[in-house]
N, C-alpha and C positions, 0 to 999 in steps of 0.2 A: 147176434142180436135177438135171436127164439128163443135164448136161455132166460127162466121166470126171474133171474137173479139181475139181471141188464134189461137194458130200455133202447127205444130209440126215441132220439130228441124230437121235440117239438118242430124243428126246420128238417127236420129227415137224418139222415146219413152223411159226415161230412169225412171228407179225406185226404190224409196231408202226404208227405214226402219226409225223409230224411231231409234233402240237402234245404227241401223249403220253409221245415222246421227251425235251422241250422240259421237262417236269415232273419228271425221275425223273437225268435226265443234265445235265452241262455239259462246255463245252471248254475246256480248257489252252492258253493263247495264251502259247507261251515262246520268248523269244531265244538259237538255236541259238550263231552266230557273227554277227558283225557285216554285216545285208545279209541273214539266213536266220531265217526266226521257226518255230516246228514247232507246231502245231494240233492234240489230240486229246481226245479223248472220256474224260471219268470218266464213273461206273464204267464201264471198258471196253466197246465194243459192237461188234457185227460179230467183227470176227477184228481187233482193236483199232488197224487202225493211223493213222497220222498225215498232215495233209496239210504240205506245207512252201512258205513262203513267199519269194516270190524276191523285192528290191528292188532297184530300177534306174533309174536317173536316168529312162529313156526309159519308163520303166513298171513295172509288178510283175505277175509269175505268179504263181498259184498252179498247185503240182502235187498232184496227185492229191485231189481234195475228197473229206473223207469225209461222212457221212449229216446229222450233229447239224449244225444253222445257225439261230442266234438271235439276238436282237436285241445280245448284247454281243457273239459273235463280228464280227458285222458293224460297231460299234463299233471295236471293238481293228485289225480291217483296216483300215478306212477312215482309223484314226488314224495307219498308217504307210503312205498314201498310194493307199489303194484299189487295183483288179486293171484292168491291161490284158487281159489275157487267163488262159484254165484248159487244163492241158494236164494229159492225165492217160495213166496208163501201158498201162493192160488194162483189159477189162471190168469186171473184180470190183469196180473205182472209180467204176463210173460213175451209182449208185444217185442222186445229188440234185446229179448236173453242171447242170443247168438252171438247180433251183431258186437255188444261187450265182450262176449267171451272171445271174439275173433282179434277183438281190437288187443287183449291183452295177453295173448299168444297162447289161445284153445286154450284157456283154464276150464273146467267140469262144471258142465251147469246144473246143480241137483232142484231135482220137482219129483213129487210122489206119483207113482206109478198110478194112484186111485186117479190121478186128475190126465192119465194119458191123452183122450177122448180131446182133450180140450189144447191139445198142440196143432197149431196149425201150418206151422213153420217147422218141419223136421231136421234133424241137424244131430253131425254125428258128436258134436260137445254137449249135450243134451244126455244126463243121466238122471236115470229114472230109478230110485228108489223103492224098497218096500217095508213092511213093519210099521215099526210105532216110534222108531228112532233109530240117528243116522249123525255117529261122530264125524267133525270135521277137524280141520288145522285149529291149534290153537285151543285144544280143550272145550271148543265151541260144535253144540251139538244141535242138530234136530229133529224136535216132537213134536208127531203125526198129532192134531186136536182133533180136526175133522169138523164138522157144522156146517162154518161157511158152506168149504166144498169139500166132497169126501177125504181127497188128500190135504187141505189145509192144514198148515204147520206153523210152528215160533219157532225162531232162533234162541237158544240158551247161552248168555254168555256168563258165565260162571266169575272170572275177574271183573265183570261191569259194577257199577257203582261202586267203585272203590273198593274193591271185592266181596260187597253185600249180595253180586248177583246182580244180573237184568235179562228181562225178556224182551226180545224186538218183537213184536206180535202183527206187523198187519195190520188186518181189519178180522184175524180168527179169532181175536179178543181184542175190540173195539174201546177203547179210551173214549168214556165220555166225556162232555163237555165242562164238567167242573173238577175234572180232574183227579177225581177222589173213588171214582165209581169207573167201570167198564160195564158193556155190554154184547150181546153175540147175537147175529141175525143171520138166517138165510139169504135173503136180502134187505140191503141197506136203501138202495132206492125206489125199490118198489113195498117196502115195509112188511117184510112176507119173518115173522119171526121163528126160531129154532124151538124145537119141543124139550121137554122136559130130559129126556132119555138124551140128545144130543147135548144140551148143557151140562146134565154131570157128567156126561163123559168126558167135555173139557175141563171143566176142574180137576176129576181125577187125572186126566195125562199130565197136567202140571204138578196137582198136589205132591210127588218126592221133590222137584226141584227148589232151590236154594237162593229166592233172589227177591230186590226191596225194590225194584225200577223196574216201570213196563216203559220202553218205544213205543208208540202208534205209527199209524201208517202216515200221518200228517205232520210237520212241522211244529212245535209245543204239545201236540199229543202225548204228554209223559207224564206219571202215575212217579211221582218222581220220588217217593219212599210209602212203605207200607204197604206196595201191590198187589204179594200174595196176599193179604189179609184182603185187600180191595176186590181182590177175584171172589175170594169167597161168599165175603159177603152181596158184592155185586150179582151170586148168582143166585144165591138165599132170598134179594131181592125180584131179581127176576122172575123165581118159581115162585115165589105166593102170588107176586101183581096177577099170572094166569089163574089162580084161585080167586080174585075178585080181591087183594088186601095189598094196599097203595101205602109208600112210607106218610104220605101224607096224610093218612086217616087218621092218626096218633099227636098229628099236632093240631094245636087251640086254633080256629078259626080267627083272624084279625077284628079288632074294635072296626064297625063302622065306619067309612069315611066323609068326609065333607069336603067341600070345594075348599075352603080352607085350612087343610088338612097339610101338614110336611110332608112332602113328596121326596123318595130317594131319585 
């Protein structure tokens, strides 16, 4: 909760249980695209987001596990073919990485060796990574971005989008809200933004990869064609606004309104 990247709420400190979890929440096991299933929490919990499921002949990931795991999640998993392995993006995922891994008989939980520091829960299904990229089952790989947090990663899935490519990304390349644009912070809730030098370096770690679909870490968070192009200029955006130059300098100011003016 001392990390500048987290907060503590307005009512304090609050804390729950598995089994009391178990009682009050369930999860949402739904088919994204054909081969992607996305996983989350009603009523929403934590900072709400979703894990996604990768299917592949040589096996299946899951990225990023979130908190809730019950006997019908693990059901719904196992019924499209259970987890070779969990890879997850940053810390802030990594509250019940174990508990999944245990549930579906010690699959390898890979996180980058840069975010060690921030395991609290040690555990001998817990593998720690190093470099800049790390193959898994399935053709599916992953690259180190770094920003968020030093080890912050995406998943590559090379067949996704119809085999255009997809990147699952987290929150290490943020899907903005119109869906056309992303963006990348140090933190998200305390609005603390990443420097110039940490932004192209996540461009460059994607710039070789081959893909038209970004994931978000949220439910409809998807860049759902033209992504890499979105990264880029998403970031070409980002580094001028720190120069003082807004996209919206370049458009015509609106005619004046009135009270009886068409309203959208």
């Amino acid at each position: 909760c001392e990390d500048a990247r987290q907060y503590v709420g307005k009512g304090g400190q609050a804390w729950t249980t598995m089994p009391a979890l178990r009682r009050t929440h369930r999860n949402v096991v739904r088919a994204v695209e054909p081969g992607l299933t996305e996983i989350f929490t009603e009523p929403s919990f934590g900072i709400g987001q979703r894990a996604l499921l990768v299917e592949t002949p040589e096996g299946n990931v899951l990225w990023d596990a979130i908190t809730l795991l019950d006997e019908e999640t693990i059901r719904a998993v196992e019924g499209r073919g259970g987890l070779a392995a969990i890879a997850v993006s940053h810390p802030h995922y990594y509250s019940a990485v174990a508990a999944w891994s245990h549930a579906f008989g010690d699959v390898p939980v890979y996180l980058h060796a840069a975010d060690r520091p921030w395991v609290m829960h040690p555990d001998p299904v817990l593998h720690f990574w190093d470099g800049d990229t790390l193959d898994l089952p399935g053709g599916l790989r992953l690259v180190r971005v770094g920003g968020h947090f030093p080890g912050s990663a995406v998943l590559y899935w090379p067949r996704g989008a119809a085999g255009r490519g997809a990147l699952l990304t987290g929150d290490s390349i943020k899907v903005a809200s119109d869906r056309r644009h992303v963006s990348f912070m140090y933190s998200f809730p305390n609005h603390v933004p990443l420097g110039p030098v940490e932004v192209r370096a996540i461009v460059e770690a994607v710039a070789p990869l081959r893909f038209d679909r970004i994931y978000g870490a949220w439910t409809g968070d998807d860049v759902r064609t033209g992504a890499a192009a979105a990264v880029r200029r998403s970031a070409e955006r980002y580094l001028e606004a720190g120069h003082g130059r807004y996209p919206s300098d370049d458009v015509t100011a609106p005619a004046p309104q009135t009270l009886d003016s068409p309203v959208c």
